[in-house]
C-alpha positions as CSV (number, residue, x, y, z in Angstrom):
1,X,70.3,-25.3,19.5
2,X,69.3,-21.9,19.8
3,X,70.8,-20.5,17.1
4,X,70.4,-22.9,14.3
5,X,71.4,-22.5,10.7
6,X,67.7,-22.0,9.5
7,X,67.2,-25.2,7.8
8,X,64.0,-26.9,8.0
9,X,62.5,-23.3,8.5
10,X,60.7,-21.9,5.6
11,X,60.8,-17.9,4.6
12,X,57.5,-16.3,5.2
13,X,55.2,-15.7,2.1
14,X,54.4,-12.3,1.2
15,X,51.1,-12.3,0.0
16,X,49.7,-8.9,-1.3
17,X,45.9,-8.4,-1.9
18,X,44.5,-7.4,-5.4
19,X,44.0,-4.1,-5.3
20,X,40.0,-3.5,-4.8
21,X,38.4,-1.9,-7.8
22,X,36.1,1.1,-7.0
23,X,32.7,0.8,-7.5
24,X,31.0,2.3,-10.1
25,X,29.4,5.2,-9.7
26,X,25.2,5.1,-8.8
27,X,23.2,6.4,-11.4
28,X,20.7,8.3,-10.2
29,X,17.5,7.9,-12.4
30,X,14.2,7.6,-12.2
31,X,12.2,4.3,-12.1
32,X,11.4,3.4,-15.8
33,X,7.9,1.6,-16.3
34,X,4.4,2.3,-15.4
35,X,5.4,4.9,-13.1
36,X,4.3,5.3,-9.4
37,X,4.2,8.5,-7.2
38,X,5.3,11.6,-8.5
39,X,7.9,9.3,-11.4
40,X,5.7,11.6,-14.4
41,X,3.8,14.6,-14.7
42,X,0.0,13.7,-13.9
43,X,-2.2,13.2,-16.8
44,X,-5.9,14.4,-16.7
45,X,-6.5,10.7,-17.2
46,X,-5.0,9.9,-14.1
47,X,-6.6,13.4,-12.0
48,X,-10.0,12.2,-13.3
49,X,-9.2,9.2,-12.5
50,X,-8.5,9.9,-8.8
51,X,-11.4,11.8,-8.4
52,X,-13.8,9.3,-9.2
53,X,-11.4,6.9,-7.1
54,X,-12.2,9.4,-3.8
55,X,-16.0,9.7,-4.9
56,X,-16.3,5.6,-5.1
57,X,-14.9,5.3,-2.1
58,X,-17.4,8.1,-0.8
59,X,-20.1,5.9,-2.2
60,X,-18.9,2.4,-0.6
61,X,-18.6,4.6,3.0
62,X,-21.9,5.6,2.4
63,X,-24.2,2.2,1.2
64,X,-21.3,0.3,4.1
65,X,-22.8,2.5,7.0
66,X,-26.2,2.0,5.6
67,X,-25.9,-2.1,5.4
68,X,-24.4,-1.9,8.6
69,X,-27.2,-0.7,10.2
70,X,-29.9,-2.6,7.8
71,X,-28.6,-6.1,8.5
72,X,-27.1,-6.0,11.9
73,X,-25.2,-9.5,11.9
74,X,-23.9,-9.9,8.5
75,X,-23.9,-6.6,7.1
76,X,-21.0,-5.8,9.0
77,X,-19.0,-8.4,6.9
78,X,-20.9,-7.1,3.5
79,X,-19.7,-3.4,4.6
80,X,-15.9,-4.6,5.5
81,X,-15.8,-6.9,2.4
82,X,-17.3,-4.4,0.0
83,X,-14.4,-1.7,1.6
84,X,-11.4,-4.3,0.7
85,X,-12.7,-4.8,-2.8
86,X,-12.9,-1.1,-3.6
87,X,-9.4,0.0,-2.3
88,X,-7.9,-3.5,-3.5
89,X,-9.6,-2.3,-6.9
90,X,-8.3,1.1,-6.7
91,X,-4.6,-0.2,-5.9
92,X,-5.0,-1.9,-9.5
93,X,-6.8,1.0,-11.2
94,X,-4.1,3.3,-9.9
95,X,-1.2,1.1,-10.2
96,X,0.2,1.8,-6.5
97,X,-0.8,3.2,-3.0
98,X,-1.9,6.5,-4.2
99,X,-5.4,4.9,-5.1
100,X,-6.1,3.4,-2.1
101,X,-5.2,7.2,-0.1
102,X,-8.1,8.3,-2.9
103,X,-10.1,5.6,-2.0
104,X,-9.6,5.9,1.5
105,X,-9.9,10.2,1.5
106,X,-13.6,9.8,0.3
107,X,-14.2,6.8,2.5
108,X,-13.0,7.8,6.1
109,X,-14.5,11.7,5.1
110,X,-18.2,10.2,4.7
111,X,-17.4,8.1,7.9
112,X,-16.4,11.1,9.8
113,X,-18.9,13.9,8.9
114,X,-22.1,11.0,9.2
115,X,-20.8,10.1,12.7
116,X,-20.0,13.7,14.2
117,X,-22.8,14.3,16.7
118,X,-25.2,17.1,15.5
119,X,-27.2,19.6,17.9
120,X,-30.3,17.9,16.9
121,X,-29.2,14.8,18.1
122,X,-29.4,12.5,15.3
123,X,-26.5,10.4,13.6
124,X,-26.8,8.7,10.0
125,X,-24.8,6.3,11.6
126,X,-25.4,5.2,15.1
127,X,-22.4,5.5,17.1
128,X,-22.1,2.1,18.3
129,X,-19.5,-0.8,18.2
130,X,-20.2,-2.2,15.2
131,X,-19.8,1.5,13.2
132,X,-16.2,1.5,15.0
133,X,-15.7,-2.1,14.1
134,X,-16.4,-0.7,10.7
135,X,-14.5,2.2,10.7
136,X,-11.5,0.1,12.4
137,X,-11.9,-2.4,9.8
138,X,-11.9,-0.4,6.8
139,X,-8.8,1.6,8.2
140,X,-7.1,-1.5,8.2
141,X,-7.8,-2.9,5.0
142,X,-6.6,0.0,3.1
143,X,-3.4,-0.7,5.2
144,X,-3.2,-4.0,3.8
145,X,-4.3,-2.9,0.3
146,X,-1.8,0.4,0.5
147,X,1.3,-2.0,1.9
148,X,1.1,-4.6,-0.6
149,X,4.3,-5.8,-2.3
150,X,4.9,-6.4,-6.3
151,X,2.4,-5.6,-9.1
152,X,-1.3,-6.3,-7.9
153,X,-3.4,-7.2,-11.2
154,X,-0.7,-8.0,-13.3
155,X,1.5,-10.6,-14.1
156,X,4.8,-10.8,-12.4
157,X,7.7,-11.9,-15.7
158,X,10.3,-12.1,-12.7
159,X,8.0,-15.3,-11.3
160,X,7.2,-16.9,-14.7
161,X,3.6,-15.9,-14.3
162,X,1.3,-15.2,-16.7
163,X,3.0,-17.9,-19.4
């Protein structure tokens, strides 16, 4: 029985695989569109435009801290509502992240020089939680605002929006 005429076996199958195609080679281009950071030369549209981006957010730092301290309860909210709006609003006005780090520049520098002690003793802004909750709060909305994904302000074509 052991060595049997082959019969009722069948030959193994050679089966060969398709030879794999290469893949094509990656074009390295830039992103067409709109542009973002550093995709095109800046205009002096766009450098005026980010310098009154880091002066409005100077000015929303400012009149925050001063509501803050005017209406104790809910001018906390005002301040930290007002702050989202503006670097929300420079997201859109920019097109990207780079106007919420204008926004932001102008914001957190008014923040820092009007709560840096001075010999004399007296602070714009009184260092005390709610200026931290403030300063905490604004940080993180321009983290939101900066990390956002897909166009802010316009309509997306890719989810049928704007039809």
């Amino acid at each position: 029985m052991s060595g049997g005429n082959g019969k009722g076996r069948r030959p193994a199958r050679r089966t060969t695989a398709p030879a794999a195609r290469p893949a094509p080679p990656v074009k390295s281009t830039p992103p067409q569109g709109p542009g973002g950071l550093m995709t095109r030369p800046p205009s002096v549209r766009g450098i005026a435009l980010f310098l009154l981006l880091v002066l409005l957010g100077a000015a929303v730092g400012l009149a925050g801290g001063l509501v803050l301290g005017a209406w104790p309860p809910a001018g906390l909210l005002l301040a930290l509502v007002a702050t989202a709006a503006c670097f929300l609003g420079a997201r859109i006005a920019l097109r990207g992240p780079l106007g919420v780090g204008a926004a932001g520049l102008g914001w957190l520098a008014v923040l820092v020089v009007f709560l840096t002690p001075r010999p004399e003793g007296d602070n714009l802004y009184a260092p005390a939680t709610g200026t931290y909750v403030f300063m905490v709060g604004g940080i993180l909305a321009a983290v939101m605002c900066a990390t956002l994904q897909g166009p802010v302000g316009r309509p997306d074509p890719a989810n049928g929006a704007g039809r």
